[in-house]
N, C-alpha and C positions, 0 to 999 in steps of 0.2 A: 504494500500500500504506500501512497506519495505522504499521505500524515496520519500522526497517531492522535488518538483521543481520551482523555480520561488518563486509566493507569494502562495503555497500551492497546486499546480496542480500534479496531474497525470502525468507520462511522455508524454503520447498519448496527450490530453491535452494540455500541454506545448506545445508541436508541430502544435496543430491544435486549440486552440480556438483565439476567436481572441484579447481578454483582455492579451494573455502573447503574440505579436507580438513582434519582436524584434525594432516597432519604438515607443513602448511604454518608452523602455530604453536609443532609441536613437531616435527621434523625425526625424530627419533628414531624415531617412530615410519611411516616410509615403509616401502614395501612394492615401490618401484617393483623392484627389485633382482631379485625372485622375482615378476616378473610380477603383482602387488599394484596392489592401490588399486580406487579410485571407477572411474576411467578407466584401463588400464592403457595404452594408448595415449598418453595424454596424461600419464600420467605419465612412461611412457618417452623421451618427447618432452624433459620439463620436469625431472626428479627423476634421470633414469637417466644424466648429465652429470657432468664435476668439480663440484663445490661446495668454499667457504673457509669457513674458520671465523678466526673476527679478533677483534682486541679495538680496540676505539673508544672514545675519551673524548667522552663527550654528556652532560654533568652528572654524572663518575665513572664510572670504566673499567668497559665491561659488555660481554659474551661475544654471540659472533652467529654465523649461517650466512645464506649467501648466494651463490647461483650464480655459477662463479667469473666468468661471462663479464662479470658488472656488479656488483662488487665496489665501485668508487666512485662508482656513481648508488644505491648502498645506505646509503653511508655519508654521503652528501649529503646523501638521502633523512631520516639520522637526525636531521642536524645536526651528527658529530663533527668537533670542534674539532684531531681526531687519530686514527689510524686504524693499525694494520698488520696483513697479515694473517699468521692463526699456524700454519693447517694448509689444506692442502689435497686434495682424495678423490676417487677417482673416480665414486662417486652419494652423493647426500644423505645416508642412512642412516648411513653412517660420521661423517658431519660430525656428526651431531641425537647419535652415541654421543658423540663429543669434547666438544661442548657442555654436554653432561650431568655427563662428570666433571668438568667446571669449573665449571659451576654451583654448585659447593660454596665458590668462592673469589671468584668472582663474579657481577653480577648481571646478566640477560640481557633488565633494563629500561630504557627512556632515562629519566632523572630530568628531566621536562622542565623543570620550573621553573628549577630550577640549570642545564640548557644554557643557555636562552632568556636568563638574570639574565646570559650573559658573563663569568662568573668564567675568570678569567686559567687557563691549561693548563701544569701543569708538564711541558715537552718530556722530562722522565727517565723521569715517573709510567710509560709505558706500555713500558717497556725494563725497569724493576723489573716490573711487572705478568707480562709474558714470561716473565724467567726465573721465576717463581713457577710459568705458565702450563705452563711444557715441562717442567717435573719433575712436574704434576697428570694428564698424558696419560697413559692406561692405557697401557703398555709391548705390548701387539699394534696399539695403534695409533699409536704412536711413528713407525713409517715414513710416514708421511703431515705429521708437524710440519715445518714451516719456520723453522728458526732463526734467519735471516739477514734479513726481510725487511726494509725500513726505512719506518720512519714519513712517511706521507701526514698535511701539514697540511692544512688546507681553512682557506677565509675566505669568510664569509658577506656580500652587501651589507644589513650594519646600520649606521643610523647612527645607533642609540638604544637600547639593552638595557634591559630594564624592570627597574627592580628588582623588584619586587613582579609580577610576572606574572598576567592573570586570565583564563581561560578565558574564551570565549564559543561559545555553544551556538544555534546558529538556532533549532534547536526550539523551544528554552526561551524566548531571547530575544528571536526574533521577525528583529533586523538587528543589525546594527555598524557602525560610523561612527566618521570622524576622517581623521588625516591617518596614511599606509601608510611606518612609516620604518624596514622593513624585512623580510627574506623571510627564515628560515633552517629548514630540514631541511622537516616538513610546516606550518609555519606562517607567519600571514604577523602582524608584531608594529606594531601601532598605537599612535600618541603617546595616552599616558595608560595605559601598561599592559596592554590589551585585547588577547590573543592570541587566533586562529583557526585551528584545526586543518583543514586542507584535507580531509586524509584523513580525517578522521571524519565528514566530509560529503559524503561517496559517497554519490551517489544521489538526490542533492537536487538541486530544481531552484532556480539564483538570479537575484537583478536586480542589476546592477550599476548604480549610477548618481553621476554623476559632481555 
């Protein structure tokens, strides 16, 4: 195919399978609950389960859902430097509503540059973040917060945080090169700054050479 869409789909695809739904990006809007969706099978399968909703510091505390059953291959996945989870539900749809009213407090994007740069984690930020977090939950979904839970640090093998951070792009750039001094969330970060987004390279074939 001449482009990719999503995490590496077809355009057709895109439109019709039901792993690129658009309440995979925005939760809130699932349907698994009422027999809904693309696939209601596979939604029930994938959607119709507990889900968490957490807050993580990946370059500044930001709001998330994530099936509970891999809650910390999610948060690896992001790069957070710190993690707890804040509610938990029994299908998505509740989670994607909690999410939303937090959305107002905080951001439900990773800042990658400031992950990958290594700035230092204040272990308090995300206990302040909480109490903020449990008084913003609309009060019918209040049964579902977890007050209690404790913070998950992670540590990534880097042994060189770039200051300055610079994307590279296959498409664009053709290859990357140098020496690999380290791996954290979806990237893998090269001496002289050069980061590579794994996941934005679904669907790409490559050569590795040593």
């Amino acid at each position: 195919v001449e482009k990719l869409f999503g995490e590496g789909y077809c355009y057709p695809h895109f439109l019709s399978d039901p792993s690129a739904s658009p309440c995979i990006i925005r939760p809130e809007l699932c349907e698994a609950h009422v027999g809904g969706g693309r696939d209601p099978a596979w939604e029930a399968a994938y959607h119709l389960r507990p889900h968490v909703v957490y807050l993580a510091h990946s370059g500044g505390v930001k709001v998330g859902v994530t099936g509970a059953d891999h809650t910390l291959t999610r948060w690896i996945d992001q790069g957070a430097a710190a993690a707890l989870r804040l509610a938990e539900t029994p299908y998505r749809r509740l989670a994607g509503e909690i999410e939303v009213a937090l959305k107002e407090r905080f951001s439900d994007r990773t800042v990658w540059q400031r992950m990958l740069a290594g700035a230092p984690v204040d272990p308090d930020e995300l206990l302040r973040a909480r109490r903020d977090a449990l008084a913003a939950i609309p009060t019918p979904l209040a049964p579902w917060a977890l007050p209690d839970e404790p913070v998950t640090a992670l540590v990534y093998p880097v042994s060189q945080h770039p200051a300055k951070p610079r994307s590279v792009d296959l498409g664009r750039d053709g290859a990357v090169s140098g020496r690999l001094v380290g791996v954290r969330g979806q990237y893998l970060l090269f001496e002289g700054g050069a980061v590579l987004n794994v996941r934005r390279h679904t669907g790409h074939h490559v050569t590795l050479r040593a």
